[in-house]
Wavefront OBJ file of the C-alpha trace (Angstrom):
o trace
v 32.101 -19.042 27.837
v 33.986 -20.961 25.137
v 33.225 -21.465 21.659
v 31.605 -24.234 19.831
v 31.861 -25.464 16.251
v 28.762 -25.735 14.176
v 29.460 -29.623 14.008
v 29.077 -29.626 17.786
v 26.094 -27.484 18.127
v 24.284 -30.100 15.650
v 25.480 -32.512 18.405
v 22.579 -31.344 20.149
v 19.357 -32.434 18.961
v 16.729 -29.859 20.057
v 12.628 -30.737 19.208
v 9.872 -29.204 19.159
v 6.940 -31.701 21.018
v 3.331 -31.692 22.144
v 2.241 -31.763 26.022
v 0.089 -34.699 26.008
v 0.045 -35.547 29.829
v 1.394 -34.051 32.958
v 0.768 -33.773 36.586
v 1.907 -32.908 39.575
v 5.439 -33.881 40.890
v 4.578 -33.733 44.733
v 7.699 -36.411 45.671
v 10.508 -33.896 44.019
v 12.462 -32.542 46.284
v 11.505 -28.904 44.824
v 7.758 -28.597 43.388
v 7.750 -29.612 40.353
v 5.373 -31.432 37.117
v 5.280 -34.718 35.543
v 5.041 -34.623 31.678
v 5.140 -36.844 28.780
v 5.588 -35.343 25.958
v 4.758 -36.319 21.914
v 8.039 -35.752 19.858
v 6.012 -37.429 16.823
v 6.960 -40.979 14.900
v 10.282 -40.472 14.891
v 11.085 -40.027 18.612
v 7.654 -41.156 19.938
v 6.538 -40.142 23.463
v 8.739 -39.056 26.237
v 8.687 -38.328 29.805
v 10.338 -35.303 31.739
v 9.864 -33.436 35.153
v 10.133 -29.585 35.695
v 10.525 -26.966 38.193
v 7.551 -24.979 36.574
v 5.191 -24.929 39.196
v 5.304 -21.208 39.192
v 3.643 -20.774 36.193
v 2.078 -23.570 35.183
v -0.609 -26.070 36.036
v -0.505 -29.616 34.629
v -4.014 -29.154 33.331
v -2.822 -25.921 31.434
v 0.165 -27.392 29.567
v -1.675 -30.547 27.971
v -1.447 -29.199 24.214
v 1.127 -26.802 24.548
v 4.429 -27.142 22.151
v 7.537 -27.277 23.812
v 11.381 -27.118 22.811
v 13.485 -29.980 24.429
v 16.661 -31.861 24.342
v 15.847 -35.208 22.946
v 19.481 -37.297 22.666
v 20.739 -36.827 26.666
v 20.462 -40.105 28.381
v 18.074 -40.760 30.407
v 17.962 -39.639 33.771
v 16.795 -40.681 37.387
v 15.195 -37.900 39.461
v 13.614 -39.002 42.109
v 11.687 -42.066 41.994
v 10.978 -40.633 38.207
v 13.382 -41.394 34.872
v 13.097 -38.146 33.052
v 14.245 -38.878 29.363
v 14.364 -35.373 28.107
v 15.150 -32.163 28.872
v 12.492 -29.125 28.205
v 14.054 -25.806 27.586
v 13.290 -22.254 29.684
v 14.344 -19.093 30.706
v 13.964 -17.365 33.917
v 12.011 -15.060 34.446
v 12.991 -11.950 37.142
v 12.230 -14.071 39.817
v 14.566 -16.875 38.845
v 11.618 -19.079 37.604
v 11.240 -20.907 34.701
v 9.081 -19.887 31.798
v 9.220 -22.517 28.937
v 10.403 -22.377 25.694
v 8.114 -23.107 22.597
v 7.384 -21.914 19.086
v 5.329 -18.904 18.873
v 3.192 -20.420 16.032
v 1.856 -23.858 15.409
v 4.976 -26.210 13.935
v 4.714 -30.184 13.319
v 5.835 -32.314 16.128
v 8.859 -33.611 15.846
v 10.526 -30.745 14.007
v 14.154 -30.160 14.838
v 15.379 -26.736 15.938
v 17.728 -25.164 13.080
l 1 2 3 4 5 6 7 8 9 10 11 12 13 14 15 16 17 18 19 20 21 22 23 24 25 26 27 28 29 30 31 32 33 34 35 36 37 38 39 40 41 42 43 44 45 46 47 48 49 50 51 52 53 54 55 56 57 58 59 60 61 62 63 64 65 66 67 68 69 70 71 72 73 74 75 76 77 78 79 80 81 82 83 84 85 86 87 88 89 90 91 92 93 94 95 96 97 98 99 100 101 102 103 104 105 106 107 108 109 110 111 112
């Protein structure tokens, strides 16, 4: 793995944001969730989709605080334009488990 600068790494503009919709993602070519996301006044809503199925129900993430990408360009998957990109780790299984704050932050807040 190479090396970045610090002036690269705040290239990368990482958010913390607040479920506010999702559902499922049945078209997707691998199961996967529908969610639009509040990044706060600054950023505003934004839409993404996610191979989470595994642990997650849409009903179950509306409220939860997630970390995602905010500055990629948008992107067509599917017949959906996902504009962000959450953040996860996999689990022992290979699935994704989603990133977030382990308290309550503000929406919007950018990762340090």
């Amino acid at each position: 793995m190479s090396e970045i600068t610090f002036d690269e790494f705040l290239k990368v503009d990482i958010r913390v944001g607040e479920v506010v919709r999702a559902e499922p993602y049945p078209e997707a070519r691998k199961p996967a969730i529908k969610m639009w996301i509040d990044f706060g006044d600054e950023i505003g809503e934004r839409k993404t989709s996610a191979q989470i199925t595994a642990h997650y129900d849409p009903l179950t993430l509306v409220g939860k605080q997630v970390m995602a990408v905010v500055n990629f360009p948008p992107r067509q998957i599917g017949k959906f334009m996902s504009e962000v990109l959450v953040l996860g780790l996999p689990d022992e299984n290979g699935e994704i488990v989603l990133i977030g704050p382990d308290g309550e932050v503000p929406t919007g807040g950018r990762m340090h």
